[in-house]
Each structure stands twice: as C-alpha cells, then as structure tokens.
N, C-alpha and C positions, 0 to 999 in steps of 0.2 A: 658593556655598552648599553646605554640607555635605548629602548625601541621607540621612535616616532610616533607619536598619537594624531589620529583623523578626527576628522570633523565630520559632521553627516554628509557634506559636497564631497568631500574625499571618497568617500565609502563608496557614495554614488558613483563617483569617476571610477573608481577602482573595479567594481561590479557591474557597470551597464545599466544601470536605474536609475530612475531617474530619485531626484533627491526626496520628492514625496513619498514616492512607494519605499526608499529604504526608512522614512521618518514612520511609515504606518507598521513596518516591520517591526523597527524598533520599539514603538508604541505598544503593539499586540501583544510580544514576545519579549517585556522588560527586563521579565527575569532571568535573561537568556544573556543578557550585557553587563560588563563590568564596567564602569566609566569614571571620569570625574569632571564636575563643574566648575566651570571658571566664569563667573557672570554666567551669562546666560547659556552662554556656549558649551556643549557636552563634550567631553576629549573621550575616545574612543581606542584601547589601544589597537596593535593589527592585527590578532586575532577575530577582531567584528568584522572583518572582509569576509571571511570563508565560513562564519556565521550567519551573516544575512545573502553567502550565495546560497547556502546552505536551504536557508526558509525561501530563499525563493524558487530554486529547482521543486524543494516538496510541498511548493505552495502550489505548483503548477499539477502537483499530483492529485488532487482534488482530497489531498486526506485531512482532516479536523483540526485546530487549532492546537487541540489539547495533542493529538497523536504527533504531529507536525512538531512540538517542544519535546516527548518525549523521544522522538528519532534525533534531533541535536545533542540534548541532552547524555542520551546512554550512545550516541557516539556510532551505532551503527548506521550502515552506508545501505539501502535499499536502490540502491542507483544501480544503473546497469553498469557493469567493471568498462572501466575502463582500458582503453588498450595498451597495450605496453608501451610507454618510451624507448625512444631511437637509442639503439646506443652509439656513446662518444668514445672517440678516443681516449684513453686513458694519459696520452702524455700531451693532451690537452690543456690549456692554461684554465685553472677552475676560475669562475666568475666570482665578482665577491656576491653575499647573502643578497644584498638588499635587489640586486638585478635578479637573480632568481627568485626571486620572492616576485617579482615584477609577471616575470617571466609564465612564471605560474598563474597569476594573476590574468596574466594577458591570455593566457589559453584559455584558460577556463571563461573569461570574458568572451571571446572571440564562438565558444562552442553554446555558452548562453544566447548569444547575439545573431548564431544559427539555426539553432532552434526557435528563437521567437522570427524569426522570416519564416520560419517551413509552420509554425503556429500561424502568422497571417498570411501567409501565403495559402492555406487551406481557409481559413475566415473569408477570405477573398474570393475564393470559388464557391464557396456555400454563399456569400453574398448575392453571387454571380446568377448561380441556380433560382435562387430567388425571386431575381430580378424578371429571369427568362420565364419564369412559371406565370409569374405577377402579369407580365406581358400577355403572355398565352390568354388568358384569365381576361386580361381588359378587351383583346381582340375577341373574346370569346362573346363578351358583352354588348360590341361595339358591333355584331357580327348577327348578335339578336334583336338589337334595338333596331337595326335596315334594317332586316327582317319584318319588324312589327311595323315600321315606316311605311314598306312595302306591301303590306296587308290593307293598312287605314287608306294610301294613297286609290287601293285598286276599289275600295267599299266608298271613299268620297268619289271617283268618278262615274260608280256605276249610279250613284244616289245621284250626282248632276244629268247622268243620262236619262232619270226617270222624271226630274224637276222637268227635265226638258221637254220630254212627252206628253206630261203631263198639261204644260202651258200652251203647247202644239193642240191639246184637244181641247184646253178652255177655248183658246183663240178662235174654233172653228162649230164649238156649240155657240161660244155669245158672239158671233157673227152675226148669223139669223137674224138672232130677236134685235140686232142694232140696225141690221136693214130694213124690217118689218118696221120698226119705233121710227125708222127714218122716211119711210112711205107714208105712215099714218099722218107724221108732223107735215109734209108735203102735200097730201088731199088737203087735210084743214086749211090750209093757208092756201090752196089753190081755191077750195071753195068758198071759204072767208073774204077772196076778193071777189 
C-alpha cells in the first residue's frame, strides 16, 4: 500500500504548528528530510510528522542545532518516558493503521498543546511580575516627585512671605519722606501765594 504524502500545511495540522515554524524546521534541519518536488510544492512522506515533533520537543530544550540533529538522527529519546498505555481488550476490533497513526498523532499533539499552555501560562505570570514591579517603580517615582512638589511649594511660600514683609517695610520707610516732600510742596505754594 502506497503511504500518503503531506504538504508543509499538513505537517502543520498534524503537529500543532503552525506552518512557518514547521517551514523554519525544515529549513534548519534539511538534512533530516526525505521528500520530492512537484513544482513548487515539497511532498513529504509520514515519517516528517514525528520528525519535526521531534525538533520541536528538543528545540524547546534549549540544546544547539547541531546537538538537536544528532538526537534525531542516532534515534535516541532524551524525553522523559512516557507512561504506559491503557490496556485494551484483546477481543477488541483492531483499528485500521491509518486511525492509529491518527490517533498517535493526536496524543502527542494534544500533550504538545499542553505543554505550550503551562509554557505561556508561566510567561504570563512573569509578564505579570513585571508589570507589578514596573508599577511599584512608577508609584515609587510619582511618590518622589510630590515629595519634591511638596518641598518647592513650602520654599515659594515662605519666599512670598518674606516679599511680603519686605514691601510692608518699604511702604512704611518711604511714607515719611512722601509726607515730608508733600509738606514741603504745600509751604511753597502756600507761600508763593
């Protein structure tokens, strides 16, 4: 029986990825693919499903490009084991290949697609922290510049209180001399008539 060939949207669909990141997999990691071209399009057989979950589980491990090809490559499994399947009935009707093949597929999509929640679901709280620190940080600012507000506003009123005394004593030094210059200009003009 002939196996189906995918397309890179297929792989995508199959995997939980979106079609760029399986295109940059395949890009990085060329020698890791068997395929054929038909015009432009790359047929892929189904072996590249569990190849590019493959790079993306130990991409997420933070290991090298080059390390990352040779864990595909020589075939071992650095992955925490997985736990045993349920066992079936034995006089159960077997499934044909291609729904297990599915089936498989869909678990392993399904445990990818839980791990990247419980991934952004911690991105999300460090975002969070962030946010709250950042805050603390701008009231901390917001908290010093009153502060300084509070300082200028009490140095400009004491400065107006001193203008004010200040003009309180000219007013009552050049009093005098405007009364005295006001007496003077009144003799004159009294005795001028």
């Amino acid at each position: 029986m002939h196996e189906k060939e995918l397309k890179i949207g297929d792989i995508a669909h199959l995997t939980g990825l979106s079609e760029q990141d399986v295109r940059a997999l395949i890009q990085t990691y060329d020698n890791l693919f068997a395929y054929r071209t038909i015009g432009r399009v790359r047929l892929f057989p189904q072996k590249a499903v569990k190849i590019v979950q493959e790079l993306a589980e130990l991409s997420g491990r933070g290991l090298s490009p080059d390390e990352i090809a040779e864990e595909v490559k020589s075939g071992r499994k650095s992955a925490a084991p997985e736990e045993p399947a349920e066992e079936f009935d034995l006089a159960a009707v077997p499934l044909p290949p291609e729904v297990v093949i599915e089936l498989g597929v869909m678990r392993d999509t399904l445990a990818r697609q839980e791990r990247r929640i419980v991934r952004m679901a911690e991105e999300l709280e460090r975002e969070r922290e962030l946010r709250v620190e950042e805050a603390a940080r701008l009231q901390r600012t917001v908290d010093d510049l009153q502060e300084r507000l509070s300082a200028q506003q009490e140095q400009l009123a004491l400065v107006a209180e001193w203008v004010d005394y200040f003009d309180r004593r000219m007013d009552e030094v050049t009093r005098p001399v405007l009364e005295r210059f006001r007496r003077t200009v009144v003799k004159k003009s009294s005795s001028g008539q």
